[in-house]
KEVODO-362718 format. One record per residue (C-alpha): x, y, z. Coordinates in Angstrom, 3 decimals. Example, Ala and Ser with C-alpha at 12.3 -4.5 7.8 and 13.67 -1.06 7.14 Angstrom:
! KEVODO-362718
PT       xx       yy       zz
PT   12.300   -4.500    7.800
PT   13.670   -1.060    7.140
! end
This chain:
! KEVODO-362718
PT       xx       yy       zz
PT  -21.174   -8.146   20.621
PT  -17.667   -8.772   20.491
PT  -14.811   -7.930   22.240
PT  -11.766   -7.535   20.355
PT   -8.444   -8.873   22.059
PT   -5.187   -9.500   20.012
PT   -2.168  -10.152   21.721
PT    0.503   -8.357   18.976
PT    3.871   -9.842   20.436
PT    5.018  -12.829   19.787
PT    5.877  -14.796   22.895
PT    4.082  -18.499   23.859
PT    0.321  -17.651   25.278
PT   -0.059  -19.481   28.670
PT   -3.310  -18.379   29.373
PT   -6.336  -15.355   29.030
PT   -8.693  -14.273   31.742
PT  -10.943  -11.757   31.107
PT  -12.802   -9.587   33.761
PT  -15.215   -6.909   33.857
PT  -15.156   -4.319   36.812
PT  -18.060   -3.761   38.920
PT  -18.243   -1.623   42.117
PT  -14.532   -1.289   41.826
PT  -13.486   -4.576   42.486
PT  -12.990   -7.226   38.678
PT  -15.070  -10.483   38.528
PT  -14.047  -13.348   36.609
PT  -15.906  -13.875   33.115
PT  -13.454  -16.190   31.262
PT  -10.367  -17.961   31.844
PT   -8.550  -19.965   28.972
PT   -5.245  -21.723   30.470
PT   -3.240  -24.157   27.855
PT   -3.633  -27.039   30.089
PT   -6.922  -26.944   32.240
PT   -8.799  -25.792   29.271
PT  -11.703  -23.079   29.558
PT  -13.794  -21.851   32.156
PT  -16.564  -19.620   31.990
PT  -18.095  -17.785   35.114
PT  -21.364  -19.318   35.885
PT  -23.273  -15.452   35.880
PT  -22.092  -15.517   31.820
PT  -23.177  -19.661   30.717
PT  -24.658  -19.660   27.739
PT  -24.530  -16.162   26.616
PT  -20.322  -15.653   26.618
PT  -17.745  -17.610   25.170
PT  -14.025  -17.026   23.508
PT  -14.040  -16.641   19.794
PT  -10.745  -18.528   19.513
PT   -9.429  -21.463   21.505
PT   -6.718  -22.358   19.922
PT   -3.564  -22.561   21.604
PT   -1.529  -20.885   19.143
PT   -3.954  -18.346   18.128
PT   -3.179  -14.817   19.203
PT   -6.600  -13.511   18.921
PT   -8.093  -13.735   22.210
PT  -11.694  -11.891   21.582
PT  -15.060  -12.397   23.553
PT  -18.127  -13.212   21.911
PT  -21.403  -11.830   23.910
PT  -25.085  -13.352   22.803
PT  -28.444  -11.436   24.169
PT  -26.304   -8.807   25.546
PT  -28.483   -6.076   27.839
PT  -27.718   -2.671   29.719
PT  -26.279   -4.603   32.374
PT  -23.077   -5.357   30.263
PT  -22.019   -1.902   30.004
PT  -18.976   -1.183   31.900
PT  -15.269   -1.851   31.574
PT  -13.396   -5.087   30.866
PT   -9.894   -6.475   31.198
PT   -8.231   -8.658   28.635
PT   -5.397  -10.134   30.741
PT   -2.864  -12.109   28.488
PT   -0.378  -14.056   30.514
PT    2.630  -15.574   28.217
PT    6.013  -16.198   28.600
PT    8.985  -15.248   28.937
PT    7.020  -11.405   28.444
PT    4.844  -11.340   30.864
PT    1.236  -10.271   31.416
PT   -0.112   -7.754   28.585
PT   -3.638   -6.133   29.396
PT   -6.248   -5.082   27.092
PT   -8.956   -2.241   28.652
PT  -12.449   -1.805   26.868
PT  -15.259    0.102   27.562
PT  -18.557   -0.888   26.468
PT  -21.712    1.939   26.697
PT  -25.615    1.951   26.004
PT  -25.862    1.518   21.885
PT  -28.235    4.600   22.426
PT  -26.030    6.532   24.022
PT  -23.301    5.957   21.320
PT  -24.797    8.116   18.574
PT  -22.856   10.308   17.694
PT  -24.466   13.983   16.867
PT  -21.840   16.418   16.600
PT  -19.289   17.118   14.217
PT  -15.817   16.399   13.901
PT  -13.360   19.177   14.721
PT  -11.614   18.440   11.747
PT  -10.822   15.796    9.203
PT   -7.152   14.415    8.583
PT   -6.186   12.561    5.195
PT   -3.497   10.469    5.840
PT   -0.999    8.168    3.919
PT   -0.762    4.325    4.704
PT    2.455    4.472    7.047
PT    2.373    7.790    7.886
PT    2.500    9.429   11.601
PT   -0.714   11.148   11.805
PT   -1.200   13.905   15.211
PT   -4.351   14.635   16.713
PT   -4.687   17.659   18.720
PT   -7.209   19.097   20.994
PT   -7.852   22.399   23.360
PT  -10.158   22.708   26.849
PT  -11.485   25.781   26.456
PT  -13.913   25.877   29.603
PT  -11.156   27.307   31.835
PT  -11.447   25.088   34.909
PT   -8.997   23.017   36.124
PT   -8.858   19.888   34.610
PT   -8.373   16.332   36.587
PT   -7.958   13.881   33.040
PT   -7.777   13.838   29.275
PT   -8.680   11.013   27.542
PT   -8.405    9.805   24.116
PT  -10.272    7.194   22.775
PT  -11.018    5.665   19.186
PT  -15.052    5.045   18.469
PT  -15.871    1.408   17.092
PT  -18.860   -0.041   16.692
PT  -21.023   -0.676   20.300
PT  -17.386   -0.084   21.869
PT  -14.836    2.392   22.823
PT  -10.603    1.602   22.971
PT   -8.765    3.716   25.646
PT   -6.023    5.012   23.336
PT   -4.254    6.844   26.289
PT   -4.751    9.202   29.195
PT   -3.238   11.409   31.358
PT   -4.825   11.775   34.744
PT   -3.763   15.032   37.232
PT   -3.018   12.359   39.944
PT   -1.624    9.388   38.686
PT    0.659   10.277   35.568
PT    0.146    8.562   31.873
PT   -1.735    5.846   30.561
PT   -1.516    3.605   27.254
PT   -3.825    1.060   25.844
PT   -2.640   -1.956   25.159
PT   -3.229   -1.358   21.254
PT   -0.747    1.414   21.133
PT    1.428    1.502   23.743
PT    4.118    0.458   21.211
PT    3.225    3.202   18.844
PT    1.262    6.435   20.346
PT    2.791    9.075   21.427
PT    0.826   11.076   24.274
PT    1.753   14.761   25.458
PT   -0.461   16.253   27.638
PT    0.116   20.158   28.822
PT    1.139   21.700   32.384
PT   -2.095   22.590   33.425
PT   -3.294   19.566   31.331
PT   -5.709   22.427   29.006
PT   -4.088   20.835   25.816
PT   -3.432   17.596   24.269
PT   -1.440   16.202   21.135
PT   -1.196   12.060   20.229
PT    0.764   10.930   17.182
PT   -0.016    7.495   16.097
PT    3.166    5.840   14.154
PT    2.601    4.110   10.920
PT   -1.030    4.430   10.589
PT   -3.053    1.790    8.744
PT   -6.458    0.977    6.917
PT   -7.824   -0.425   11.021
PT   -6.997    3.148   11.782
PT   -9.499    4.812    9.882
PT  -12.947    6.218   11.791
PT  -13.622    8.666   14.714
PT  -11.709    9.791   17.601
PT  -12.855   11.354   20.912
PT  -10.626   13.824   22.918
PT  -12.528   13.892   26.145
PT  -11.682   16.129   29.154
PT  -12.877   15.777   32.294
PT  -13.038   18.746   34.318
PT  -13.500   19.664   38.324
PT  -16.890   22.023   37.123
PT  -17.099   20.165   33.427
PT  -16.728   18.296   30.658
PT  -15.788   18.664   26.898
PT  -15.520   16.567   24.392
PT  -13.641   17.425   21.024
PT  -14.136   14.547   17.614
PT  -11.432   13.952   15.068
PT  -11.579   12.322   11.472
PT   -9.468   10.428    9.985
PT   -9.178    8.734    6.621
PT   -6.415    6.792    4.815
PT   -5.941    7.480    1.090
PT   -5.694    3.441    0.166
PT   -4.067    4.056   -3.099
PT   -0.663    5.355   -1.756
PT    2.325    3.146   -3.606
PT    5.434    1.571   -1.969
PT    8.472    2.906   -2.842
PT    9.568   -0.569   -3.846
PT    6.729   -0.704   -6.806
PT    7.197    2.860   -8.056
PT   10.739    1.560   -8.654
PT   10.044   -1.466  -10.188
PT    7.272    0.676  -12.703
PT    9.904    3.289  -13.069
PT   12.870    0.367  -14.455
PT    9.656   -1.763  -16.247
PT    9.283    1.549  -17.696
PT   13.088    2.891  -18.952
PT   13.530   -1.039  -20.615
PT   10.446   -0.692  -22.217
PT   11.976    2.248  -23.837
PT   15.298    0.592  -24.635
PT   13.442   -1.953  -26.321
PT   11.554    0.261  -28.718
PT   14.626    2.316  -29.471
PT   16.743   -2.011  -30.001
PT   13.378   -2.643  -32.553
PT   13.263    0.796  -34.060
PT   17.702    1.208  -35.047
PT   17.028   -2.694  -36.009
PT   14.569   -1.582  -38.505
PT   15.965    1.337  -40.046
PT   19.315   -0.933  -40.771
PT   16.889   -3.113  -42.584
PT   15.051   -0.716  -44.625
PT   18.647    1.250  -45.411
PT   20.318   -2.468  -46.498
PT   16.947   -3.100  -48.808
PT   17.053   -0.057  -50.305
PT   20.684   -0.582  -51.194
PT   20.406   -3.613  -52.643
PT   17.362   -2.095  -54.796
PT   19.648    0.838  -56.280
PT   22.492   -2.131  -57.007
PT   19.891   -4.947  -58.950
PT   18.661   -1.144  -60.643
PT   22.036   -0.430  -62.011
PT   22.976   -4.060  -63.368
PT   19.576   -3.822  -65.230
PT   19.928   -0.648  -66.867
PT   23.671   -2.007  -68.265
PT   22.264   -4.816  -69.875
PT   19.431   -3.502  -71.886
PT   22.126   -1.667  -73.490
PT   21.968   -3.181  -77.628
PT   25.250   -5.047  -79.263
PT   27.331   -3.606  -81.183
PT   28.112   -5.764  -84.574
PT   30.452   -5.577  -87.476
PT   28.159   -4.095  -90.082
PT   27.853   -0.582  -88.614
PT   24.645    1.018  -89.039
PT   22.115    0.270  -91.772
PT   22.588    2.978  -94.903
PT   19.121    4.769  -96.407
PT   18.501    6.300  -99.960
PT   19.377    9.629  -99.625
PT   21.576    9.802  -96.279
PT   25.157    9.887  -96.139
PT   26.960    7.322  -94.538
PT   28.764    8.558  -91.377
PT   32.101    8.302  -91.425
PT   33.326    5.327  -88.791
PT   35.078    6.478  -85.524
PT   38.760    4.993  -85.364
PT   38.838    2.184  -82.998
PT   41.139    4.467  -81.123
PT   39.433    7.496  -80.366
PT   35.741    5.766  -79.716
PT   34.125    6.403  -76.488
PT   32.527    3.351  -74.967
PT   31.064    2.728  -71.486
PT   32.265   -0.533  -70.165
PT   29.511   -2.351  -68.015
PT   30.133   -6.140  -65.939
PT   27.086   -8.458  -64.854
PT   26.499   -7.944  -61.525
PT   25.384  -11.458  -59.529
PT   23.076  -11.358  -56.677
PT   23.418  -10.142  -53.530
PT   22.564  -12.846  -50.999
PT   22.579  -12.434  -47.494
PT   24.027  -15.007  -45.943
PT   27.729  -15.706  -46.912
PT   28.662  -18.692  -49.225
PT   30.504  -21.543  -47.370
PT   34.024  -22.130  -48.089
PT   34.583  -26.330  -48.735
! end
């Protein structure tokens, strides 16, 4: 079993103790401190110790071997850095037995990475109600989300105080959290639990995060890939019609030169005079009709250069 604790700021990490409450007083489990090292309560040898004991690590997690009933209960991940402060971490850890859960979800919510997703939940056993709690169901473990107790006012884990939201009604019969800028970790069950003075109720809530969603930053970069892929087909496409229009040009010009030299030669005997025929009478110079053709060179391409 393994108790997740990340500190998520980023000041210098002075030292972790973690504690686990029994008869309402905490008892020492493990204490990491950057200079005297680690100690580990003598009741938890051998069967506890800190996943990660680096200094600059910010993962601060306890690893349980052989665990038994007796574990169950609530523990304190108390992160002491500076210049911030303490941060605290709480975690409640049941029976894996009695952590099936049986009933259905209230709903299911399909969410967007980044989105603000709400969860909302109604007591409808019409006592008077002394807390609501919501919590988010992991494997073998419970996190306190956030509560709001009759008595004592608000509450916030220590994994979202910096981004949940938590209204809680006047008689507290209703509840609404928003969690900010949800991500993939956010995705599973959630428990809306109120404790009543005659009962208790217990709402679940689904939620799943559509993975596939697209930064803004990438549709605009497919959407520009996209409009100079098109300029470039419309650059090859005008560059080949002014090819084909050139070569057919040139075809109808080398055409026109050949058909003016097969053209036969006119000589000084006139035409040839058969038995029989009369002889035509020659057309003055001066009145003759004659189309005048020139010898076309070839076209080249590239311009001659000029010495």
């Amino acid at each position: 079993m393994i108790l997740e604790c990340v500190y998520p700021g980023s000041a210098k990490v002075t030292q972790v103790s973690w504690f686990k409450e029994r008869a309402s007083q905490k008892i020492s489990v493990a204490v990491a401190n950057s200079i005297y090292g680690v100690y580990i309560d003598e009741r938890y040898k051998e069967r506890v110790e800190l996943a990660n004991v680096s200094s600059s690590s910010s993962d601060m997690s306890l690893r349980f071997h052989r665990t038994s009933v007796a574990d169950t209960g609530y523990y304190y991940c108390s992160v002491h850095t500076f210049p911030d402060g303490i941060w605290e971490k709480t975690i409640k850890v049941i029976n894996s037995e009695e952590f099936e859960v049986t009933m259905e979800p209230l709903y299911h919510i399909l969410a967007e990475l980044e989105q603000n997703v709400t969860f909302s939940c109604q007591y409808t056993l019409g006592d008077k109600v002394k807390q609501v709690t919501w919590e988010k169901i992991r494997e073998g473990q419970m996190d306190i989300m956030g509560l709001c107790n009759l008595s004592e006012g608000k509450y916030y884990g220590a994994n979202y105080k910096q981004r949940l939201t938590l209204h809680c009604s006047n008689p507290m019969n209703s509840s609404t959290v928003v969690i900010q800028e949800v991500s993939v970790a956010d995705e599973g069950l959630y428990r809306c639990y109120f404790d009543g003075i005659t009962g208790n109720q217990t709402f679940l809530i689904s939620l799943t995060i559509h993975k596939e969603t697209r930064h803004p930053l990438l549709i605009s970069l497919i959407a520009g890939g996209a409009g100079l892929l098109l300029i470039l087909i419309l650059i090859s496409v005008t560059v080949y019609l002014q090819k084909r229009k050139r070569k057919r040009k040139k075809e109808m010009l080398q055409s026109k030169c050949k058909f003016s030299t097969q053209r036969p030669p006119d000589n000084s005997y006139g035409r040839p005079v058969y038995p029989n025929t009369k002889r035509k009478t020659r057309v003055p110079a001066s009145t003759q009709k004659e189309d005048i053709y020139m010898n076309c060179p070839e076209f080249s391409r590239k311009p001659k250069t000029r010495t």
